[in-house]
NUROZA-130287 format. One record per atom (N, C-alpha, C, O, CB): residue in one letter; y, x, z. Coordinates in steps of 0.02 Angstrom, whole numbers, plus 50000, padded with zeros to 5 digits. Each point is the difference from the previous one (the first is absolute). Glycine has a CB too. Layout:
<pts>
AYXZ ...
</pts>
This chain:
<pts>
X498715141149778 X500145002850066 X499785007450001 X499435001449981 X500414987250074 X500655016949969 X499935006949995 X499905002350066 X500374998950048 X500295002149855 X498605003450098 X499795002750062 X500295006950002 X499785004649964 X499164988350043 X501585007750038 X500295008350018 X499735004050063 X500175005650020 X500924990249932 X498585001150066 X499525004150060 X499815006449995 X499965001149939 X499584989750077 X500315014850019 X499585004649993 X499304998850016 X499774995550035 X501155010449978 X498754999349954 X499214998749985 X499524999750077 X499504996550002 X500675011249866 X500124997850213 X500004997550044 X500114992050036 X499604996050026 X500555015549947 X500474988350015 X500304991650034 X499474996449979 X499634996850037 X501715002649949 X498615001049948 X499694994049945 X499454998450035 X499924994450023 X500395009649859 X499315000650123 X499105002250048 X500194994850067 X499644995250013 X500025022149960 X500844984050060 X499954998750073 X500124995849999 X499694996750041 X500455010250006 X500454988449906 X500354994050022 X499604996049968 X499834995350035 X501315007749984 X498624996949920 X499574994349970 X499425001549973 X499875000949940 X501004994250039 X498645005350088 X499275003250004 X499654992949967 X499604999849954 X500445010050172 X500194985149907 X499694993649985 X500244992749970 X499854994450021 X499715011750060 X500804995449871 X500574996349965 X499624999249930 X499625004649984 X501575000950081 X498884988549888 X499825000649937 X500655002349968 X500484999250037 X498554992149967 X501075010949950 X500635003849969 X499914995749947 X499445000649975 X500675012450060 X500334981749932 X499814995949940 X500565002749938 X500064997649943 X499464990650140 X500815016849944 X500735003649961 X499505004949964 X499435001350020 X501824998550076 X499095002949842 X499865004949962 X500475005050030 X500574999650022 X499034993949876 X499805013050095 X500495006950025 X499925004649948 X499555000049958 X500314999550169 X500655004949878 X500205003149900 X499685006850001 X500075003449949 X501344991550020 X498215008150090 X499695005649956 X499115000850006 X499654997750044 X501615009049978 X498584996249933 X499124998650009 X499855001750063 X499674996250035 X499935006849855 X500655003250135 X499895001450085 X499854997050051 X499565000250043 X500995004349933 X500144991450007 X500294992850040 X499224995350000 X499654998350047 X501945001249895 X498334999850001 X499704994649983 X499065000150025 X499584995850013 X501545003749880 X498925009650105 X499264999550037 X500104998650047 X499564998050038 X499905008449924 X501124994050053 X499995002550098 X499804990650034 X499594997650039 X501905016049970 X498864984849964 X500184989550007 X499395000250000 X499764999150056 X501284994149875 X498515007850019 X499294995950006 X499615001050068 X499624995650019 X500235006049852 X500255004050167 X499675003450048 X500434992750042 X499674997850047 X500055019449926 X500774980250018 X500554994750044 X499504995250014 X499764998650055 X501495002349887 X498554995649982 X500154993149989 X499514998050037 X499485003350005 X501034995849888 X499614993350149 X499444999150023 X499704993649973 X500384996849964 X499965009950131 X498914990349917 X499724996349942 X500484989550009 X500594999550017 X497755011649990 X501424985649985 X500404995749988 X499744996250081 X499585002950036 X500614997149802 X500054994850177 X499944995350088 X499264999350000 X499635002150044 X501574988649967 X498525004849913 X499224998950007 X499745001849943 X500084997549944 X499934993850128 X499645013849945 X499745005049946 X499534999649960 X499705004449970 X500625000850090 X499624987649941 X499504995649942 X500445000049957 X499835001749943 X499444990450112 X501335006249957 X500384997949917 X500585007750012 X500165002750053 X499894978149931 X500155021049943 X500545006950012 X500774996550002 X500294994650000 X498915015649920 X500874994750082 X500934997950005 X500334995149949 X500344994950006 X499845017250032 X499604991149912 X500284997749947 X499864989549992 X500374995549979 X499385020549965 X499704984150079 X499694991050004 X500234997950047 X499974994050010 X499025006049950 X501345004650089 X500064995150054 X500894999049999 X500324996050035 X498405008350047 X501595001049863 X500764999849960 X499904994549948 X500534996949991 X499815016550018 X499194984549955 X500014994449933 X500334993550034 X499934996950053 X498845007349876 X501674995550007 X500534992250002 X499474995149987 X499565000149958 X501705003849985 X498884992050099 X499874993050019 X500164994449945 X500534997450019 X499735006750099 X499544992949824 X500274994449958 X499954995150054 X499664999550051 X499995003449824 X500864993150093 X500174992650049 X499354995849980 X499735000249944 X501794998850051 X498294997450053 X499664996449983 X500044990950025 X500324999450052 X499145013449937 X500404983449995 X500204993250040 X499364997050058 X500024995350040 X500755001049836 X498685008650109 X499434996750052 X500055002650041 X500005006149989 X499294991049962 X500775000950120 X499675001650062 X499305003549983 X499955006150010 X500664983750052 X498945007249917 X499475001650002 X499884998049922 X500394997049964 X499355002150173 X499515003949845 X499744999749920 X499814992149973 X499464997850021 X499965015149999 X500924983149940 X499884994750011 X499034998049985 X499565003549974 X501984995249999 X498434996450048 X499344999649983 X499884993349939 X499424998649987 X500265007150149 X500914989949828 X499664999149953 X500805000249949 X500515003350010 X498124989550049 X501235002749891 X500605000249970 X500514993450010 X500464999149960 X498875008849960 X500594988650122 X500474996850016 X500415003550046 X500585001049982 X498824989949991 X500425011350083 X500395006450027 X500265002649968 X500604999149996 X498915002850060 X500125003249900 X500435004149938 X500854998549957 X500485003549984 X498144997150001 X501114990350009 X500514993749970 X500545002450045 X500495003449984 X498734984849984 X500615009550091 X500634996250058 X500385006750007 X500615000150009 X498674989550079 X500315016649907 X500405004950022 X500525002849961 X500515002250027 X498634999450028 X500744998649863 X500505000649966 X500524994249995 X500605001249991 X498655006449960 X500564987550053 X500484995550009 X500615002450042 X500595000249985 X498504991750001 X500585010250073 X500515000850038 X500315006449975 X500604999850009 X498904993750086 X500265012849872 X500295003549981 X500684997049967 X500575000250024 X498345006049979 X500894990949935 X500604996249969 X500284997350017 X500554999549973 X499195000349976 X500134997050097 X500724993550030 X500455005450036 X500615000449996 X498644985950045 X500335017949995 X500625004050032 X500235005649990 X500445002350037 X499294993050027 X500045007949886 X500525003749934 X500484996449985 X500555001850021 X498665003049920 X500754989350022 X500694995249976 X500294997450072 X500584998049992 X498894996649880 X500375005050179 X500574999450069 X500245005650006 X500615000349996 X498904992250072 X500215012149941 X500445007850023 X500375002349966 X500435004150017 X498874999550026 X500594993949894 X500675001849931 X500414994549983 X500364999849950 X498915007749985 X500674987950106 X500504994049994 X500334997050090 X500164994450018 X498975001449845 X500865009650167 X500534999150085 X500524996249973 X500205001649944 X499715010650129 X500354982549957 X500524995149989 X500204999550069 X499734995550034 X499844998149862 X501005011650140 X500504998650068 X500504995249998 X500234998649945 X499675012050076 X500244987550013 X500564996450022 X500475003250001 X499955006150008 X499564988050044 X501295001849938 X500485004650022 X500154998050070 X500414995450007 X500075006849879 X499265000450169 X500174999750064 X500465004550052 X499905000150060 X499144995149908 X501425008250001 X500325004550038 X500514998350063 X500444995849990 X499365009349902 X500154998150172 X500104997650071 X500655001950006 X500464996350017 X498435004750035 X501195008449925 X500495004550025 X499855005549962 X499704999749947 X500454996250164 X500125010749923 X500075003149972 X499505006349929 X500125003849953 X500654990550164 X498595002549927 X499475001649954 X499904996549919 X499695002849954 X499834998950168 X500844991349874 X499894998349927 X500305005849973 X499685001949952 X500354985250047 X500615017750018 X500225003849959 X499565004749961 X500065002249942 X500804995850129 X498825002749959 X499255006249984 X499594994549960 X499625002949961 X500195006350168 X500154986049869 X499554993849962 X500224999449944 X499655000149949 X500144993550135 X501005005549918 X500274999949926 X499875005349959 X499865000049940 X500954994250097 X499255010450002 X500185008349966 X499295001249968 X499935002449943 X500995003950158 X498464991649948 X499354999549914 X499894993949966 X499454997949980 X499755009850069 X501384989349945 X499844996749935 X500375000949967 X500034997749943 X499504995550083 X500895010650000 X500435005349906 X499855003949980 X499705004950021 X501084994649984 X499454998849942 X499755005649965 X499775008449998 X499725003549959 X500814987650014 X499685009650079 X499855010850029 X499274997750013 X499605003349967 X501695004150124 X498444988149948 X499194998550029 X499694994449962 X499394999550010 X500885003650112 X499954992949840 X499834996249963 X499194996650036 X499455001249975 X501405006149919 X499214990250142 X499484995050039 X499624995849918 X499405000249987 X501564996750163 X499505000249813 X499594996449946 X499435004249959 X499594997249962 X501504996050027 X498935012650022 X499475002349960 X499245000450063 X499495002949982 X501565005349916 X498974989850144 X499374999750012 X500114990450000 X499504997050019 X500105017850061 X500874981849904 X499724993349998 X499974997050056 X499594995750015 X499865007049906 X501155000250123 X500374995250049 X500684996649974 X500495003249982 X499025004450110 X500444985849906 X500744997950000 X500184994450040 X499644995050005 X500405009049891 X500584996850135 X500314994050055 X499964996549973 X500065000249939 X500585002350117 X499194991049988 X500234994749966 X500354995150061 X500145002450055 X498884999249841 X501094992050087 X500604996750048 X499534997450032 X499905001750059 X501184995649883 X498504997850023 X499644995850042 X499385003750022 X499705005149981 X500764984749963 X499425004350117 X499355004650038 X499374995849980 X499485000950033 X501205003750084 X499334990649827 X499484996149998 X499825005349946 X499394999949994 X500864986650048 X500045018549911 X499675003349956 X500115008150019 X500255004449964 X499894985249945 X499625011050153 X500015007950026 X499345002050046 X499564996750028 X501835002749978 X498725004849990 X499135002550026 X500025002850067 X499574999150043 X500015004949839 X501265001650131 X500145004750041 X500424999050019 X500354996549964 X499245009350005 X500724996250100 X500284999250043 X500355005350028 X499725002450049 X499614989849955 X501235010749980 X500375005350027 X500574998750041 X500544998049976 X499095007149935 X500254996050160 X500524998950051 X500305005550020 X499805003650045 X499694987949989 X501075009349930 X500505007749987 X500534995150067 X500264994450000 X499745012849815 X499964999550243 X500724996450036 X499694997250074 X499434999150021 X501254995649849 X500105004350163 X499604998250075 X499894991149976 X500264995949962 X500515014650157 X498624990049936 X499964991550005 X500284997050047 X499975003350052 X499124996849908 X501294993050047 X500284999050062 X499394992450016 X499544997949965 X502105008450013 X498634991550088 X499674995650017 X500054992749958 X499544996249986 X500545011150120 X500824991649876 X500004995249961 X499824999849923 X500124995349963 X500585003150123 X499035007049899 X499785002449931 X499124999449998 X499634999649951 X501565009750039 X498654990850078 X499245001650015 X499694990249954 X499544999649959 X500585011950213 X500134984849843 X499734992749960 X499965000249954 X499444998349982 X500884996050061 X500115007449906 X500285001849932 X499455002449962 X499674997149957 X501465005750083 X498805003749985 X499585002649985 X499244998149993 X499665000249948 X501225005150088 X498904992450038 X499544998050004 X499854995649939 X499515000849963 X500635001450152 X500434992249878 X499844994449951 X499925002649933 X499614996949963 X501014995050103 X499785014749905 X499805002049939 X499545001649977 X499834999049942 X500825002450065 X498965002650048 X499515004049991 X499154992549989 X499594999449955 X501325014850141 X499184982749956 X499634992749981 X500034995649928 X499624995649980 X500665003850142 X500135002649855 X500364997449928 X499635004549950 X499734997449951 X501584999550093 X498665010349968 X499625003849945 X499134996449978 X499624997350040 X501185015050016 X499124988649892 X499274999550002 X499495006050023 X500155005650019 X500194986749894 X499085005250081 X499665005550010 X499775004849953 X500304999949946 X499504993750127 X499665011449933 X500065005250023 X500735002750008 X500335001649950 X498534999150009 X501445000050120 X500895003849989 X499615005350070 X499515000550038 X501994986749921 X499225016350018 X499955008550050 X500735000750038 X500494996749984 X498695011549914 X500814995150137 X500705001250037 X500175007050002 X499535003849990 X500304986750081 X500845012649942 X500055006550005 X500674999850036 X500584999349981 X498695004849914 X500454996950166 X500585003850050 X500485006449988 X499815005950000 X499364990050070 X501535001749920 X500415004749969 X500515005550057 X500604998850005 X499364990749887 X499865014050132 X500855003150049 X499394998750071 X499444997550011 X502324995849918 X498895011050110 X499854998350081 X499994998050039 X499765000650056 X500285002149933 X500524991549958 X500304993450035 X499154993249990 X499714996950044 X502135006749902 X498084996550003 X499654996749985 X499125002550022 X499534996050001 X501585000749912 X498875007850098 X499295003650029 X499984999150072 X499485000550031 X500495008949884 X500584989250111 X500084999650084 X500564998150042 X500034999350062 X499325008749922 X501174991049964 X500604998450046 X500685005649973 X500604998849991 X498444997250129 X500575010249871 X500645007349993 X500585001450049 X499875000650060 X500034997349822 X500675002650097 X500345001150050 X500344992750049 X500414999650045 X499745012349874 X499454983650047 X500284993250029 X499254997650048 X499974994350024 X501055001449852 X498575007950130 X499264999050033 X500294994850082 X499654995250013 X499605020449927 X501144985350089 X500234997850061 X500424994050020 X500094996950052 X499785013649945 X500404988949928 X500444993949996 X499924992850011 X499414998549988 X500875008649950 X499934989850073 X499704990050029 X499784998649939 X499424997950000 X501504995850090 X499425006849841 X499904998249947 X499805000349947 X500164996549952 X500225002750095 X499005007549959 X499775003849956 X499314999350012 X499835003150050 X501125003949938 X498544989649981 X499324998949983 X499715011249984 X500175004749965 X500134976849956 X499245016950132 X499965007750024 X499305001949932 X499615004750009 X500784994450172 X499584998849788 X499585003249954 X500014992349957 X500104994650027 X499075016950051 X500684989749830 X499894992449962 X499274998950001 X499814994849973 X501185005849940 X498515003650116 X499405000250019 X499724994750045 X499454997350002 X500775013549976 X500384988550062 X499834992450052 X500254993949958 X499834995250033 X500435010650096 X499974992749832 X499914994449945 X499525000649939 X499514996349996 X501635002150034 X498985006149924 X499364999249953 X499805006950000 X500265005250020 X500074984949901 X498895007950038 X499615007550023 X500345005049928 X500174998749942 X498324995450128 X501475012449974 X500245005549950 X499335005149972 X499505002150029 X501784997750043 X498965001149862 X499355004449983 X500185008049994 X499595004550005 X499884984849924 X501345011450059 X500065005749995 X500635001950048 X500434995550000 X498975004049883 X500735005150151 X500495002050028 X500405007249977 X499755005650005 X499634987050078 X501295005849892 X500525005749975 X500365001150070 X500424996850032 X499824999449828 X499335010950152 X500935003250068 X500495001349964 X499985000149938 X499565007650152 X501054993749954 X500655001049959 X500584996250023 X500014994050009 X499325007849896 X501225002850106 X500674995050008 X500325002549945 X500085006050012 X500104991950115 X500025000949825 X499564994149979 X499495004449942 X500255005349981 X500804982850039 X498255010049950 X499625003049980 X500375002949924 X500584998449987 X498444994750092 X500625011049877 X500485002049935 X499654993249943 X499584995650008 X500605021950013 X500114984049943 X499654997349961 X499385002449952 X499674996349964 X501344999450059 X498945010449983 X499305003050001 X499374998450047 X499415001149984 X501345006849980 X499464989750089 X499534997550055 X499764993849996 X499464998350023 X501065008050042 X499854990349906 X499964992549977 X499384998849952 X499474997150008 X501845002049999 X499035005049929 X499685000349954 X499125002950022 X499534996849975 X501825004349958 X498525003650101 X499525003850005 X499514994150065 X499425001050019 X501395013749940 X499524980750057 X499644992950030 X499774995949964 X499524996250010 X501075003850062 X499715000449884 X499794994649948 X499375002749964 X499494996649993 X501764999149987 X498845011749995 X499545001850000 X499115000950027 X499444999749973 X501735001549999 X499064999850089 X499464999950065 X499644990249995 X499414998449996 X501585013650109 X499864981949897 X499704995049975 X499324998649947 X499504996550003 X501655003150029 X499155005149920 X499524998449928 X499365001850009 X499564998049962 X501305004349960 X498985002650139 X499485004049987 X499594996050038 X499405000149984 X501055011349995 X499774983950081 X499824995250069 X499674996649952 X499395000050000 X501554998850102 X499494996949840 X499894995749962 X499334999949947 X499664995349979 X501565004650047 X498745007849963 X499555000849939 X499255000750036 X499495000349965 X501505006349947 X498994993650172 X499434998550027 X499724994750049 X499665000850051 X500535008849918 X500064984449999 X499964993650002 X499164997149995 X499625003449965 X501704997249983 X498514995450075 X499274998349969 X500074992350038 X499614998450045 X499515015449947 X501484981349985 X499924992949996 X499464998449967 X499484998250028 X501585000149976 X499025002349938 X499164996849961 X499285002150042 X499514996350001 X501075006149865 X499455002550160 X499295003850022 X500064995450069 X499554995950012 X500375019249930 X500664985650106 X499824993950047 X499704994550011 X499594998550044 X500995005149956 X499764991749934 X500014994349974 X499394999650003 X499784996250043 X501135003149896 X498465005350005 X499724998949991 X499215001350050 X499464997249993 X501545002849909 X499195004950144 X499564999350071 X499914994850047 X499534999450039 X500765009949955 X500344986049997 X500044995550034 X499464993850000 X500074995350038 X501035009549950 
</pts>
């Protein structure tokens, strides 16, 4: 980012601003320090209170090693779920079109280790691309009861987030939220298939901070 200001403006407009940009002449550069101001809490500097965060799986520090156990456990089980999403092919309307379109090959969905499958007794996820109608609302319901567990849902379009342009109609179930619960919601008439994809994503990440085992084991 390039500061074109004059050495006046500069003074007046950002008396009290930290400047975190590099400016290109030594001049410049005394002048900024006279800027910068020290960091929010001036026990720790800027720079510590900028350090990346590693993931970690504890809430808190465990206190022995069975904790320690349960927690990687769960690491692993849900690494191998988040790289193994198994959707349904459930398409309503006009949104499967965008559904199909990442699982060809231009977006290739299989490389993160989603693949349709027919039945819902061996699927995890739930993508409702399309309006829902009322006589469709059972159907559904019953498939989604059919999946095993751990499964996820993902609200596809505007039709399916709320109704869309059919929100008013006798026959249109005004969101799939009032039949089964949704974890992710795609806007869009209809969404791209970049949007899709980038849910599934957001899915994986829901997924990878899971702590079934750590429940389990408070219980």
């Amino acid at each position: 980012m390039m500061l074109s200001l004059p050495s006046v403006s500069k003074s007046v407009i950002l008396p009290k601003y930290f400047l975190p940009f590099a400016l290109h002449t030594s001049a410049q550069c005394a002048e900024s320090n006279n800027l910068k101001q020290p960091a929010p809490n001036p026990n720790k500097p800027y720079e510590e209170i900028e350090k990346y965060k590693p993931y970690s799986p504890f809430r808190v520090s465990p206190s022995n090693k069975a904790e320690y156990f349960v927690a990687r456990m769960d690491d692993v089980v849900n690494w191998a779920r988040k790289n193994s999403i198994w959707p349904i092919t459930f398409g309503l309307a006009c949104c499967a079109i965008e559904m199909m379109h990442m699982a060809a090959p231009r977006y290739d969905m299989d490389r993160f280790g989603v693949v349709f499958r027919a039945s819902p007794r061996q699927t995890d996820l739930m993508i409702v691309a399309g309006t829902l109608t009322n006589k469709m609302a059972p159907a559904l319901r019953r498939i989604w009861d059919q999946m095993p567990h751990p499964k996820w849902a993902i609200s596809m379009g505007s039709c399916a987030n709320g109704g869309g342009y059919y929100h008013y109609s006798y026959s249109v179930v005004r969101g799939v939220d009032r039949i089964i619960p949704i974890d992710i919601y795609v806007p869009g008439c209809p969404p791209t298939a970049e949007a899709l994809l980038y849910s599934i994503l957001q899915l994986q990440k829901k997924i990878k901070y899971m702590r079934t085992q750590q429940f389990w084991y408070r219980m």
